[in-house]
DODOZA-32166 format. One record per residue: residue in one letter; x, y, z of N, C-alpha, C, O in turn; chain. Coordinates in steps of 0.1 Angstrom, whole numbers. Layout:
BEGIN
<rec residu="A" n_px="X" n_py="Y" n_pz="Z" ca_px="X" ca_py="Y" ca_pz="Z" c_px="X" c_py="Y" c_pz="Z" o_px="X" o_py="Y" o_pz="Z" chaine="A"/>
...
//
This chain:
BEGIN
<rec residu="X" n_px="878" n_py="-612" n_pz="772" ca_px="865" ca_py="-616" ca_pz="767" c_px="854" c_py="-606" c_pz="769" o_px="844" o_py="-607" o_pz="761" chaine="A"/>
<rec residu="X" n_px="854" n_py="-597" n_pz="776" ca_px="844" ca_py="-589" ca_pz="785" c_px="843" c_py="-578" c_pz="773" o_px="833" o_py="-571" o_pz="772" chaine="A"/>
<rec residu="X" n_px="854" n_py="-578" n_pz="765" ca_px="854" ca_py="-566" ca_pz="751" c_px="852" c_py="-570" c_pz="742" o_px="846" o_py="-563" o_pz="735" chaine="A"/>
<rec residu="X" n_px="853" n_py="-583" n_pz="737" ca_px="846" ca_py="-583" ca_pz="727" c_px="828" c_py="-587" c_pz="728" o_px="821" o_py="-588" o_pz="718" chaine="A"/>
<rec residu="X" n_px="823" n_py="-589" n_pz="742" ca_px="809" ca_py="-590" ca_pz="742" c_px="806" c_py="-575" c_pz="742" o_px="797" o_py="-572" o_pz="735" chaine="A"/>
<rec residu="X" n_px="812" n_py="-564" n_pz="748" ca_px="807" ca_py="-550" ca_pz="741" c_px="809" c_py="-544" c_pz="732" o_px="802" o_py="-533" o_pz="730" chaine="A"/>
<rec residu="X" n_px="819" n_py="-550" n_pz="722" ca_px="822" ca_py="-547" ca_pz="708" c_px="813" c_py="-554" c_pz="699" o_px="812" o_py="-550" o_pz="687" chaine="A"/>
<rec residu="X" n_px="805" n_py="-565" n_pz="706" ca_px="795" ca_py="-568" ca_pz="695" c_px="782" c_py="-564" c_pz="698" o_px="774" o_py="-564" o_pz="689" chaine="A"/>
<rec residu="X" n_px="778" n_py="-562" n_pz="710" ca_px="769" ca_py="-550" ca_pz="715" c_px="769" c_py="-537" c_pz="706" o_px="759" o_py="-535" o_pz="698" chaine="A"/>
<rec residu="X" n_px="779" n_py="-529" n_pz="706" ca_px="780" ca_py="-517" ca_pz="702" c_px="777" c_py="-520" c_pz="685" o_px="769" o_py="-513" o_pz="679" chaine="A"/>
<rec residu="X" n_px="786" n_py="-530" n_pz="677" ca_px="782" ca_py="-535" ca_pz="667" c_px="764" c_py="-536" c_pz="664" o_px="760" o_py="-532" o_pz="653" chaine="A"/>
<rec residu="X" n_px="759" n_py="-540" n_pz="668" ca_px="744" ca_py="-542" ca_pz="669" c_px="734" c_py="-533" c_pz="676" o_px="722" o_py="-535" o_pz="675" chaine="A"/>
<rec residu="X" n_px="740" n_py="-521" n_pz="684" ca_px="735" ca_py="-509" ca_pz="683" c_px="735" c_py="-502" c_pz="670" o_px="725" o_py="-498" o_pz="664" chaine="A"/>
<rec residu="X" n_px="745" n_py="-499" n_pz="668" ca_px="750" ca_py="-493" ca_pz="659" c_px="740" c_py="-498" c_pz="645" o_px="731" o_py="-491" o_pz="640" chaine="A"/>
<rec residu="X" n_px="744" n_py="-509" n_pz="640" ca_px="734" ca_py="-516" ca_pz="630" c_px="721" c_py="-514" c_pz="631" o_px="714" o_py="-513" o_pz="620" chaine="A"/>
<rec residu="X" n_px="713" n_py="-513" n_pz="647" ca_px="702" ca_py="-509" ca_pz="652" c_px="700" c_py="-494" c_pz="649" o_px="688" o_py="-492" o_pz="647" chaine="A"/>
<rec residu="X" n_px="705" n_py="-488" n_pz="648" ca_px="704" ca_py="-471" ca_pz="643" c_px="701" c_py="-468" c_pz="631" o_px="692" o_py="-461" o_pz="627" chaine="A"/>
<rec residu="X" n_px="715" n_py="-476" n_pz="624" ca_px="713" ca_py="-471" ca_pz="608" c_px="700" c_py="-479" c_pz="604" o_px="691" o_py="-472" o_pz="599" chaine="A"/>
<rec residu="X" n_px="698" n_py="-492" n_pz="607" ca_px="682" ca_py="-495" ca_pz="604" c_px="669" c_py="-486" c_pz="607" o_px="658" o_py="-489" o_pz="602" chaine="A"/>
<rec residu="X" n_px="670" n_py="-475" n_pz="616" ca_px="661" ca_py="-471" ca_pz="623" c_px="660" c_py="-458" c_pz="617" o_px="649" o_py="-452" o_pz="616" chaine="A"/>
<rec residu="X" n_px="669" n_py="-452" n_pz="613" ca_px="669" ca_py="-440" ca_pz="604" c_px="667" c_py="-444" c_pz="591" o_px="661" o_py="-436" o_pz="584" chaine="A"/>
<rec residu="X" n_px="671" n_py="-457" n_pz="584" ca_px="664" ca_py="-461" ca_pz="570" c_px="651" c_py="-465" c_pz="573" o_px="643" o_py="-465" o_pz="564" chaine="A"/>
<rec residu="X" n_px="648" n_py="-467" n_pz="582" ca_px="633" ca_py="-469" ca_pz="582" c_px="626" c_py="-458" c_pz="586" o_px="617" o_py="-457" o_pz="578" chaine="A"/>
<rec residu="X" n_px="625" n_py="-445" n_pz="595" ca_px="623" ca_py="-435" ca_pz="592" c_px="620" c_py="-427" c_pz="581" o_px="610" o_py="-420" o_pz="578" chaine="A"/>
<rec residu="X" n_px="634" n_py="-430" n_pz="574" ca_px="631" ca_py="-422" ca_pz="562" c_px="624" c_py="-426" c_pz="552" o_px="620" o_py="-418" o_pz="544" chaine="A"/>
<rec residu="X" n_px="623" n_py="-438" n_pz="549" ca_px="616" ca_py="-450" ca_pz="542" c_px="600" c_py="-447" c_pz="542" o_px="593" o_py="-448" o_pz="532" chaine="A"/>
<rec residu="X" n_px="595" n_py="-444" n_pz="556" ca_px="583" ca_py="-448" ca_pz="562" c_px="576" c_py="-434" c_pz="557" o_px="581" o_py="-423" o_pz="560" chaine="A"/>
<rec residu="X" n_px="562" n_py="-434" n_pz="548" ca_px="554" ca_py="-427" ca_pz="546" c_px="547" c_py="-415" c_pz="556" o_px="541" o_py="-421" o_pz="565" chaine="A"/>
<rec residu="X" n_px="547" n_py="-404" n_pz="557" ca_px="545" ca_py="-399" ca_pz="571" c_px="532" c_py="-399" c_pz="571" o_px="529" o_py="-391" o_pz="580" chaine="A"/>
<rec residu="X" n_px="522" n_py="-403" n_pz="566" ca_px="506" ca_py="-406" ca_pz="569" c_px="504" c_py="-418" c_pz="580" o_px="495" o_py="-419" o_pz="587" chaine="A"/>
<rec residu="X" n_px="515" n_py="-425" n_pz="579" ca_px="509" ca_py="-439" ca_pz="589" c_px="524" c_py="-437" c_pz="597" o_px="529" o_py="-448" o_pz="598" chaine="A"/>
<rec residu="X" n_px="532" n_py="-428" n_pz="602" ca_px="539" ca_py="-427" ca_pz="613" c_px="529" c_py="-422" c_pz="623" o_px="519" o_py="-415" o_pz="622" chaine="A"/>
<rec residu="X" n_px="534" n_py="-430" n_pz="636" ca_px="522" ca_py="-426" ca_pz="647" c_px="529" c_py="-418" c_pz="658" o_px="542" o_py="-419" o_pz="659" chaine="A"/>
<rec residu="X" n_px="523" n_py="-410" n_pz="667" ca_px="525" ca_py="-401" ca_pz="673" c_px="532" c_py="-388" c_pz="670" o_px="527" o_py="-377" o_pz="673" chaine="A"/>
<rec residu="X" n_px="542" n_py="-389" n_pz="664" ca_px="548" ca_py="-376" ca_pz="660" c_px="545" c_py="-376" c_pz="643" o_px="539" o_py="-383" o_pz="634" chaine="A"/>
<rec residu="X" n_px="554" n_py="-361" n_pz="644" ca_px="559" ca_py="-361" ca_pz="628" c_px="575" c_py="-366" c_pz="622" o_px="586" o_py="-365" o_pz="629" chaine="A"/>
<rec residu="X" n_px="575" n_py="-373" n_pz="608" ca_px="587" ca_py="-374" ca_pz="605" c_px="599" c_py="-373" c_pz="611" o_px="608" o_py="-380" o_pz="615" chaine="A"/>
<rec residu="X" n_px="595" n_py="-358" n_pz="609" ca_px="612" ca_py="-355" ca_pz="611" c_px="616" c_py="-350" c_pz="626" o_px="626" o_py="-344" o_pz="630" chaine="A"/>
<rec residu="X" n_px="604" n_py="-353" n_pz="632" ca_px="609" ca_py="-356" ca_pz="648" c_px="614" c_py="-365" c_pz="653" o_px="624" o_py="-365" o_pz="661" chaine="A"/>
<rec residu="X" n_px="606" n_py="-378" n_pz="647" ca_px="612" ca_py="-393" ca_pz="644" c_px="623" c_py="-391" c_pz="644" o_px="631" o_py="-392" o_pz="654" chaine="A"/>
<rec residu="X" n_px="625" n_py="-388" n_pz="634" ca_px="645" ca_py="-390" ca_pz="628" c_px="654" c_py="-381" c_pz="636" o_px="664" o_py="-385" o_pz="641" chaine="A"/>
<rec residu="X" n_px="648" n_py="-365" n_pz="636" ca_px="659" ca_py="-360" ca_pz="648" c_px="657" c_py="-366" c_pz="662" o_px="663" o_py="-361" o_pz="671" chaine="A"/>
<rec residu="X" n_px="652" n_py="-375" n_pz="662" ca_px="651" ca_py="-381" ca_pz="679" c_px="662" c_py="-397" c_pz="677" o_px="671" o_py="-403" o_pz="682" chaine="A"/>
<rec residu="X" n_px="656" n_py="-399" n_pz="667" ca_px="661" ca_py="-413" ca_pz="663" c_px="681" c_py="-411" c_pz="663" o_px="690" o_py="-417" o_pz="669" chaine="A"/>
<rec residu="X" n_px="682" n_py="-399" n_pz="653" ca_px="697" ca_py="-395" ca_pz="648" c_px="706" c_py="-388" c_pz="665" o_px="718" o_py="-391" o_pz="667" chaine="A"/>
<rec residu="X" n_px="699" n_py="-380" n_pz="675" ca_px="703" ca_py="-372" ca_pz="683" c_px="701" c_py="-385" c_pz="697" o_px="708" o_py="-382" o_pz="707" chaine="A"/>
<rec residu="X" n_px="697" n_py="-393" n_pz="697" ca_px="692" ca_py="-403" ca_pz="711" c_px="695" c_py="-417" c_pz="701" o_px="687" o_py="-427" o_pz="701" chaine="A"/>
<rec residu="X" n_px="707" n_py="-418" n_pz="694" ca_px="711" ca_py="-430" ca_pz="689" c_px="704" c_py="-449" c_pz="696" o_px="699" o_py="-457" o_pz="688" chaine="A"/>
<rec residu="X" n_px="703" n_py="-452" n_pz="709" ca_px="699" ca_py="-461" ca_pz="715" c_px="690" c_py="-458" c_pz="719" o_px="684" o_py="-469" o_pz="720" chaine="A"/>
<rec residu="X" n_px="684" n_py="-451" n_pz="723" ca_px="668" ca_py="-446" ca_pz="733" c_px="657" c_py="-443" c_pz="719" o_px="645" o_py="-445" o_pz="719" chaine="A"/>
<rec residu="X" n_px="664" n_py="-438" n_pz="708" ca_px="658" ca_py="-428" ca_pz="701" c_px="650" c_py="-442" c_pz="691" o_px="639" o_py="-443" o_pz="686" chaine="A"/>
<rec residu="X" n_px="662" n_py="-450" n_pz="691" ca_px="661" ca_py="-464" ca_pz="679" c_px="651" c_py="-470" c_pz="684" o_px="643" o_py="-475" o_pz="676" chaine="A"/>
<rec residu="X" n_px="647" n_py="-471" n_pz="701" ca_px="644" ca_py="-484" ca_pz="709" c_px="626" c_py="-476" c_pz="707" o_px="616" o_py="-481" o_pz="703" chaine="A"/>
<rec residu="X" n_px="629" n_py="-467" n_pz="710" ca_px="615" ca_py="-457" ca_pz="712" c_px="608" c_py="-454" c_pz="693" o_px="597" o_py="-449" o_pz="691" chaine="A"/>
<rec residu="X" n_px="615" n_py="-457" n_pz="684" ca_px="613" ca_py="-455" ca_pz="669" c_px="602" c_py="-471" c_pz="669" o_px="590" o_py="-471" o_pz="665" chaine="A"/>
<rec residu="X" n_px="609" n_py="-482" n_pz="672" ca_px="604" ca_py="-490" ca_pz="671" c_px="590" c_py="-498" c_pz="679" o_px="581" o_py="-506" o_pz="676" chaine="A"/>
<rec residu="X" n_px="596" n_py="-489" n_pz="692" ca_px="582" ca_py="-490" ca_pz="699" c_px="572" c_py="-481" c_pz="698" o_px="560" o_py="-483" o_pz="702" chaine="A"/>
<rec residu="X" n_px="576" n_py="-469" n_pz="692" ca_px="562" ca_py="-463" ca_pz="693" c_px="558" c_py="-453" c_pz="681" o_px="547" o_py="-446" o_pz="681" chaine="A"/>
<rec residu="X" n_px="567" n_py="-453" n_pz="672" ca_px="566" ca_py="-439" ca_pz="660" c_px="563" c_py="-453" c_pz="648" o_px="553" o_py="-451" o_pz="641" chaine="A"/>
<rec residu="X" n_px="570" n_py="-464" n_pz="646" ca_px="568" ca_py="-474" ca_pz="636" c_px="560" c_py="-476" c_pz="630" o_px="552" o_py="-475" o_pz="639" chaine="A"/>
<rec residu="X" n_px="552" n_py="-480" n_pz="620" ca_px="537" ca_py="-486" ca_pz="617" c_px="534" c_py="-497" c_pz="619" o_px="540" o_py="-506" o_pz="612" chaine="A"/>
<rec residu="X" n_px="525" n_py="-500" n_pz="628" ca_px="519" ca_py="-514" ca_pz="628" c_px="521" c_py="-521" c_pz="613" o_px="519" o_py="-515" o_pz="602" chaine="A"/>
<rec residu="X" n_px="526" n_py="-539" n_pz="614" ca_px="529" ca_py="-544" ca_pz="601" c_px="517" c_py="-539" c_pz="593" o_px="518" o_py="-530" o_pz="585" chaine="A"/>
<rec residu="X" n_px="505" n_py="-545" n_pz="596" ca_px="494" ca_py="-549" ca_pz="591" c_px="489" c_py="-533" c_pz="584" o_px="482" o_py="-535" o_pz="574" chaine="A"/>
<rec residu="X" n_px="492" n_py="-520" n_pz="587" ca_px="491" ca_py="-508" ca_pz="585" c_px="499" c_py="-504" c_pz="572" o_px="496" o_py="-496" o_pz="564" chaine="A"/>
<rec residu="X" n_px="510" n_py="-511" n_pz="570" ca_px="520" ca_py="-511" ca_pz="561" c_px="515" c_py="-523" c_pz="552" o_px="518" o_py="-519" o_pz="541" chaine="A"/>
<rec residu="X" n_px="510" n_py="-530" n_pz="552" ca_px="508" ca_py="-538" ca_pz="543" c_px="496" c_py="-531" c_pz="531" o_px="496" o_py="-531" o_pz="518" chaine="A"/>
<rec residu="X" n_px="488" n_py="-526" n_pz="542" ca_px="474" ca_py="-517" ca_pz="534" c_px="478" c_py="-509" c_pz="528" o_px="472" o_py="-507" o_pz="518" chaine="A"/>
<rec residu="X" n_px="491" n_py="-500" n_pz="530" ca_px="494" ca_py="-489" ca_pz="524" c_px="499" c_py="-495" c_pz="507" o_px="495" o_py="-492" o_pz="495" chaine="A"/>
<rec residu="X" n_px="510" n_py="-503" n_pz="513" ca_px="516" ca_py="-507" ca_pz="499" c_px="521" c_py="-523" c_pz="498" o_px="533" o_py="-527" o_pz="498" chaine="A"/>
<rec residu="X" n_px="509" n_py="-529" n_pz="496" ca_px="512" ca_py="-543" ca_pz="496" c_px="523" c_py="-555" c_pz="492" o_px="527" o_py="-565" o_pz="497" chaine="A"/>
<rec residu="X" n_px="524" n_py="-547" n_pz="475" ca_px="540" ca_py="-551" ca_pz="470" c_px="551" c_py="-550" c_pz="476" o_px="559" o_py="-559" o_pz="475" chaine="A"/>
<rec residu="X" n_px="555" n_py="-540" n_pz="484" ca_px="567" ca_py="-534" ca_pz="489" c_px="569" c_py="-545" c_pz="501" o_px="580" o_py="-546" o_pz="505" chaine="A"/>
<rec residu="X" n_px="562" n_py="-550" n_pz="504" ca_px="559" ca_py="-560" ca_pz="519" c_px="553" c_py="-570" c_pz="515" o_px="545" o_py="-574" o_pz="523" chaine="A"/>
<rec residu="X" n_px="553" n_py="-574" n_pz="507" ca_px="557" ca_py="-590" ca_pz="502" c_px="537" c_py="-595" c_pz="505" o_px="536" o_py="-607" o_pz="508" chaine="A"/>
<rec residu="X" n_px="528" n_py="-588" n_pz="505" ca_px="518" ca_py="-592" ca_pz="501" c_px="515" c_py="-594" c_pz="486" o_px="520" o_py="-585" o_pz="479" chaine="A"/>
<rec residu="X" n_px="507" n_py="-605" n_pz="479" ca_px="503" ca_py="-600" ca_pz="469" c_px="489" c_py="-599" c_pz="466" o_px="486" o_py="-597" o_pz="454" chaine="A"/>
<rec residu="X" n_px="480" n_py="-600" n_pz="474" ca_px="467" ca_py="-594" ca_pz="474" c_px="462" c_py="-581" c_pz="472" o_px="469" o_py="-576" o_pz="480" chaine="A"/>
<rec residu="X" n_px="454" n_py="-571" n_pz="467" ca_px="449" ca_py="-558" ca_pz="472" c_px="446" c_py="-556" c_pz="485" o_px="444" o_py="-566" o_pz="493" chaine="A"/>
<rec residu="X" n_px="445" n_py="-540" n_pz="487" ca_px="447" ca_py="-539" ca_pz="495" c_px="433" c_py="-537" c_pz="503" o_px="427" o_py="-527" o_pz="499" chaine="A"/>
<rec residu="X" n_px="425" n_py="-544" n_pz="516" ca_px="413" ca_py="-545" ca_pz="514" c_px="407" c_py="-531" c_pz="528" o_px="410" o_py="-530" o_pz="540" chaine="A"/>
<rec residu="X" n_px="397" n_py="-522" n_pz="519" ca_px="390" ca_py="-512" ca_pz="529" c_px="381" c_py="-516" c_pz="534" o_px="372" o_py="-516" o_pz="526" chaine="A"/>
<rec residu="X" n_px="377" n_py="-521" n_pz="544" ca_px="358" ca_py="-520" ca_pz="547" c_px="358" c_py="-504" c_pz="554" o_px="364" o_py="-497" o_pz="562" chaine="A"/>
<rec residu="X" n_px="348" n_py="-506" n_pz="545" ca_px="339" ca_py="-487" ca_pz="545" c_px="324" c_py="-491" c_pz="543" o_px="321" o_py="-500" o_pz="535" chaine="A"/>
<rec residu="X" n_px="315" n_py="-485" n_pz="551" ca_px="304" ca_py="-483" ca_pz="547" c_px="301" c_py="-473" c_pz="539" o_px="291" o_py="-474" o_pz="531" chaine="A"/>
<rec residu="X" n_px="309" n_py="-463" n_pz="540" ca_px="305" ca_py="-453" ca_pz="524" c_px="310" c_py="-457" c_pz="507" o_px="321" o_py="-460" o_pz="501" chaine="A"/>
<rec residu="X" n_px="298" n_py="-454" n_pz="504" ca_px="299" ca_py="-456" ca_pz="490" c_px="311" c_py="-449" c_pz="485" o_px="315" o_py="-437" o_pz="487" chaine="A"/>
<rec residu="X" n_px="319" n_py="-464" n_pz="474" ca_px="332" ca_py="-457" ca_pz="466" c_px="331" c_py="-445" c_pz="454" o_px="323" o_py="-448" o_pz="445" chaine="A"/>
<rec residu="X" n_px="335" n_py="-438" n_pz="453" ca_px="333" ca_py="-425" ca_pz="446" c_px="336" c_py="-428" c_pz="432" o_px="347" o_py="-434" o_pz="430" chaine="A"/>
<rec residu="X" n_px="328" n_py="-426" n_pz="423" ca_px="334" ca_py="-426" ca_pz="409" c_px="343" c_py="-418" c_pz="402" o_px="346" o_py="-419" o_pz="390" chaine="A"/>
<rec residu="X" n_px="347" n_py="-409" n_pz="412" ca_px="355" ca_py="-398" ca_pz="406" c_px="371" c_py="-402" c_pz="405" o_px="377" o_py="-400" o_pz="416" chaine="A"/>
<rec residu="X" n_px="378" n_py="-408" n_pz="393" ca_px="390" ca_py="-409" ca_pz="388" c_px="401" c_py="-402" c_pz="395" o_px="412" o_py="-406" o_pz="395" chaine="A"/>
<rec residu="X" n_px="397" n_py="-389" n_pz="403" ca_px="406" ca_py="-379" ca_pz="402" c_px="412" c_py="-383" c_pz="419" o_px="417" o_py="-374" o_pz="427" chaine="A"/>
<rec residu="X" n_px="411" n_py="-395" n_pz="421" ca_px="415" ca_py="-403" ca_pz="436" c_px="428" c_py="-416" c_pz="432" o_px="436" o_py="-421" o_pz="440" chaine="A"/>
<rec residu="X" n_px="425" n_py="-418" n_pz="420" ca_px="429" ca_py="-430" ca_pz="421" c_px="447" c_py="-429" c_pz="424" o_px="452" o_py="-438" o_pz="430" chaine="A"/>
<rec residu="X" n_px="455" n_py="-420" n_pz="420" ca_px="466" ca_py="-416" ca_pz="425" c_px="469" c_py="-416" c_pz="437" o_px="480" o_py="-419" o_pz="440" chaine="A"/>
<rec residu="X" n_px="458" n_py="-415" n_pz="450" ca_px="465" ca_py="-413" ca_pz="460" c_px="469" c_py="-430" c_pz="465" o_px="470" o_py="-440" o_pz="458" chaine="A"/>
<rec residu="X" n_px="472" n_py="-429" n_pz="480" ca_px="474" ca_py="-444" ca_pz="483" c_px="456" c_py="-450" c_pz="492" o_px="447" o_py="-443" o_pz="497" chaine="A"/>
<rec residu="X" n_px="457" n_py="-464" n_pz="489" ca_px="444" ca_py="-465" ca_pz="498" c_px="441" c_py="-459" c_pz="508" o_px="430" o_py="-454" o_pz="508" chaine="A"/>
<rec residu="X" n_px="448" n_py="-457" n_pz="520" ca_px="446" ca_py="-450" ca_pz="530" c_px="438" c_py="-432" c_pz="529" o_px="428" o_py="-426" o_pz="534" chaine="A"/>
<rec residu="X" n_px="449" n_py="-429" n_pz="522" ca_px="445" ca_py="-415" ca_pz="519" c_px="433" c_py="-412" c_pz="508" o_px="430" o_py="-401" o_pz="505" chaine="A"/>
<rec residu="X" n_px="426" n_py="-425" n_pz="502" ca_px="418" ca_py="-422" ca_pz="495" c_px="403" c_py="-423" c_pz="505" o_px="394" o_py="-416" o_pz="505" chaine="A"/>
<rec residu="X" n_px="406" n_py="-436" n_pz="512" ca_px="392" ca_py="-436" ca_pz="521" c_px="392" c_py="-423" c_pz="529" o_px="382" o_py="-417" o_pz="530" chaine="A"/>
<rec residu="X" n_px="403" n_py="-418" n_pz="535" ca_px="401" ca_py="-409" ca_pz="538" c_px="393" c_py="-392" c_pz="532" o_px="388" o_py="-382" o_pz="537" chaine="A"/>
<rec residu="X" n_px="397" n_py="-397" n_pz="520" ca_px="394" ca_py="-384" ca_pz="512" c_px="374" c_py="-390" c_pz="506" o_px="365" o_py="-383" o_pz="503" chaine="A"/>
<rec residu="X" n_px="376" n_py="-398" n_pz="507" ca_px="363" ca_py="-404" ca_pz="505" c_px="353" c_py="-401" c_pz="516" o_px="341" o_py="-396" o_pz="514" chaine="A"/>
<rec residu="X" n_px="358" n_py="-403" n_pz="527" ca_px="349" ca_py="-405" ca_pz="539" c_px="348" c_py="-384" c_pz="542" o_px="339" o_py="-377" o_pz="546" chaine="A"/>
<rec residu="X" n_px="359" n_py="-380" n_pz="538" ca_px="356" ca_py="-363" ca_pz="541" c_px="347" c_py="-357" c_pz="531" o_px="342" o_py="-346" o_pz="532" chaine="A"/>
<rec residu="X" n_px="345" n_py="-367" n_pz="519" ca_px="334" ca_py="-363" ca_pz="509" c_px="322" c_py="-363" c_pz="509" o_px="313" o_py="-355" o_pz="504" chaine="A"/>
<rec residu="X" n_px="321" n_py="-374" n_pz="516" ca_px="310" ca_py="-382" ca_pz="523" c_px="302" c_py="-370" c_pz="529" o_px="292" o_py="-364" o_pz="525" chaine="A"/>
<rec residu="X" n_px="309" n_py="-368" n_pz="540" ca_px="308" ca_py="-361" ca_pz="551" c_px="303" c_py="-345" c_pz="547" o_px="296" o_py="-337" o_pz="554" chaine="A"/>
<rec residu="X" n_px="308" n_py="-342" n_pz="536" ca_px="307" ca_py="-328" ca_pz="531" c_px="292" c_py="-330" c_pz="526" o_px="282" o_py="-323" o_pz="530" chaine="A"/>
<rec residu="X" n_px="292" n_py="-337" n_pz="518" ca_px="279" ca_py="-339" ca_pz="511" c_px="265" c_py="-341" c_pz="521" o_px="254" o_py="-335" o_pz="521" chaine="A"/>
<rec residu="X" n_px="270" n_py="-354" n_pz="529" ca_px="255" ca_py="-351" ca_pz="538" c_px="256" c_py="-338" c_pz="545" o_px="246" o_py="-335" o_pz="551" chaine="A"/>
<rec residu="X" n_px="264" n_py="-329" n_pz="545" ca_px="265" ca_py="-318" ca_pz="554" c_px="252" c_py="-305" c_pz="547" o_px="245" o_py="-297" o_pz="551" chaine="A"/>
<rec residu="X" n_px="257" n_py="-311" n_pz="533" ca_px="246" ca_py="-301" ca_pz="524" c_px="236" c_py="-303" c_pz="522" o_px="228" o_py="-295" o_pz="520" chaine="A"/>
<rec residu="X" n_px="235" n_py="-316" n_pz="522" ca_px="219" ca_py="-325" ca_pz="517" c_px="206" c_py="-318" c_pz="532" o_px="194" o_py="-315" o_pz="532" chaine="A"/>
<rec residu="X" n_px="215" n_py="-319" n_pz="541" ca_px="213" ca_py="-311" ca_pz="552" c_px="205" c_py="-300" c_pz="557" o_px="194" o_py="-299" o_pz="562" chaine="A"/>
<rec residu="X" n_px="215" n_py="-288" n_pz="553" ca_px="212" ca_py="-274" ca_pz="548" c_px="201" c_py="-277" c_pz="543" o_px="191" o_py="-276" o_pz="550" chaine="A"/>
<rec residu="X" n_px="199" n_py="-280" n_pz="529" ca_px="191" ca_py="-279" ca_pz="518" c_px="179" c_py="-285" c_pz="523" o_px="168" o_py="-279" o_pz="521" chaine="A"/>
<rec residu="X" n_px="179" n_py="-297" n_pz="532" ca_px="163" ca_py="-304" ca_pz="536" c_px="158" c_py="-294" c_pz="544" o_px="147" o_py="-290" o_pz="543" chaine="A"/>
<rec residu="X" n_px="169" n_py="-285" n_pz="558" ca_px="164" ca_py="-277" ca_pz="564" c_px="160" c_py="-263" c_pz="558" o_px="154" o_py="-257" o_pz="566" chaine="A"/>
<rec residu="X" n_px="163" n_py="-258" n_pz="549" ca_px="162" ca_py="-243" ca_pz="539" c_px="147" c_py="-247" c_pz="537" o_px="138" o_py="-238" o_pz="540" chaine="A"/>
<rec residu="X" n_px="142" n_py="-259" n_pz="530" ca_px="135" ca_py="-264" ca_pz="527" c_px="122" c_py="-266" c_pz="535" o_px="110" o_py="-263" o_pz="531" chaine="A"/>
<rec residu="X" n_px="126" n_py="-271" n_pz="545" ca_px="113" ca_py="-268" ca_pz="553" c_px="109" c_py="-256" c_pz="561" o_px="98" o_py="-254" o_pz="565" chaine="A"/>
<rec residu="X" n_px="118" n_py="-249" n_pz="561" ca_px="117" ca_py="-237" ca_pz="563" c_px="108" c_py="-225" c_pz="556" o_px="100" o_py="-217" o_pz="560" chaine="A"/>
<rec residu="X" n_px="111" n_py="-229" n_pz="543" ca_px="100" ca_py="-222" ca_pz="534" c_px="88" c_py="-234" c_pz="533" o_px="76" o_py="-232" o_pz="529" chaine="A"/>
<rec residu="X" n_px="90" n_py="-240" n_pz="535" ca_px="72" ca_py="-250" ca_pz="533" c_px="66" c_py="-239" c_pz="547" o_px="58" o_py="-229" o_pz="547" chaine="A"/>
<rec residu="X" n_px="72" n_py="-244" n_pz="558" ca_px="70" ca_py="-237" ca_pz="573" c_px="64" c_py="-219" c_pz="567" o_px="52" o_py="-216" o_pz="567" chaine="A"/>
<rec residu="X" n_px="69" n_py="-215" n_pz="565" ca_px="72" ca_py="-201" ca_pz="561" c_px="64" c_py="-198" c_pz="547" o_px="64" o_py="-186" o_pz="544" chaine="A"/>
<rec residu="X" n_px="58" n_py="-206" n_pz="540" ca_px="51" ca_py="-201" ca_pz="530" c_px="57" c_py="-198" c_pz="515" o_px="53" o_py="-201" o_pz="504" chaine="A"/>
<rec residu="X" n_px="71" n_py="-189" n_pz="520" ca_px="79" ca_py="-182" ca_pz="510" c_px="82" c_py="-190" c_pz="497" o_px="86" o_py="-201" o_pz="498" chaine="A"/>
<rec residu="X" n_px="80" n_py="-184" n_pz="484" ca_px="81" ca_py="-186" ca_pz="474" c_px="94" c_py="-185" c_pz="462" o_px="93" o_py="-184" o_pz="450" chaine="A"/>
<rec residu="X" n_px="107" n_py="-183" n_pz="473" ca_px="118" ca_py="-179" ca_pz="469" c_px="124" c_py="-194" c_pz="461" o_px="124" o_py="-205" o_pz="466" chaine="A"/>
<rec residu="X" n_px="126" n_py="-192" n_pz="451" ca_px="134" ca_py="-205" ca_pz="442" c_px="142" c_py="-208" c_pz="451" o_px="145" o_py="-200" o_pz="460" chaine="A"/>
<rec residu="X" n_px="149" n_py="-223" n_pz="448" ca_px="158" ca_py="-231" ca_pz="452" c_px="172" c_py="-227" c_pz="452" o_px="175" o_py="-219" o_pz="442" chaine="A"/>
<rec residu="X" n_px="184" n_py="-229" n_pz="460" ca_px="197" ca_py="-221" ca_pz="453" c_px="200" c_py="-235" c_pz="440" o_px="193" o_py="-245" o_pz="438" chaine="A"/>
<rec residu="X" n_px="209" n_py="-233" n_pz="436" ca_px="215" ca_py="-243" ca_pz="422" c_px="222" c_py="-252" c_pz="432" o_px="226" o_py="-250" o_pz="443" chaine="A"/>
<rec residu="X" n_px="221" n_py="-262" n_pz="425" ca_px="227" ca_py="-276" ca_pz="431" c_px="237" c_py="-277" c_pz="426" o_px="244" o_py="-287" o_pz="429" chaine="A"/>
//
């Protein structure tokens, strides 16, 4: 009796592995957490039981993280919803990426731009300050 409860153990490890390497490879590497990829998988493939147990606890994506990425694939059928306080960009040349990587590319746009509006207020007062009659650079 005592073998076949470890033959169905080993059975269900084993099942536990190959799941864990298709999910690995499956899984987007923008929303894998702590490592990279293919650390994942060589940990997951070389530490068969430790590697699986540790994939699921701690490299996996939160469901809810996976749902935002790709809501069809995971049985949502709503879009997929950002709250951002930065204004969404008109520029077309985003809509390819996935939501995640778009707020992100959004929010670094963001960020670029107040970075200049910046410069420019301070260049600016600088010559009011300063007198100087040097034109503006091109916007």
């Amino acid at each position: 009796m005592p073998d076949i409860v470890g033959g169905i153990v080993a059975i269900g490890f084993l099942i536990l592995w190959i799941y864990c390497i298709y999910d690995v490879v499956t899984t987007d590497d923008i929303i894998i957490r702590h490592l990279p990829k293919l650390v994942w998988l060589l940990i997951v493939l070389l530490l068969p039981d430790i590697g699986s147990i540790l994939w699921l606890g701690l490299g996996r994506p939160r469901i809810w993280t996976r749902q935002a990425h790709d809501p069809e694939r995971y049985g949502s059928g709503r879009p997929p919803r950002i709250v951002s306080t930065a204004p969404a960009l008109d520029d077309g040349s985003l809509d390819h990426l996935s939501p995640i990587l778009r707020h992100r590319e959004e929010q670094t746009r963001l960020h670029m731009w107040e970075a200049q509006l910046k410069r420019r207020e301070e260049e600016l007062r600088r010559r009011e300050l300063g007198g100087g009659s040097t034109s503006l650079p091109p916007a």
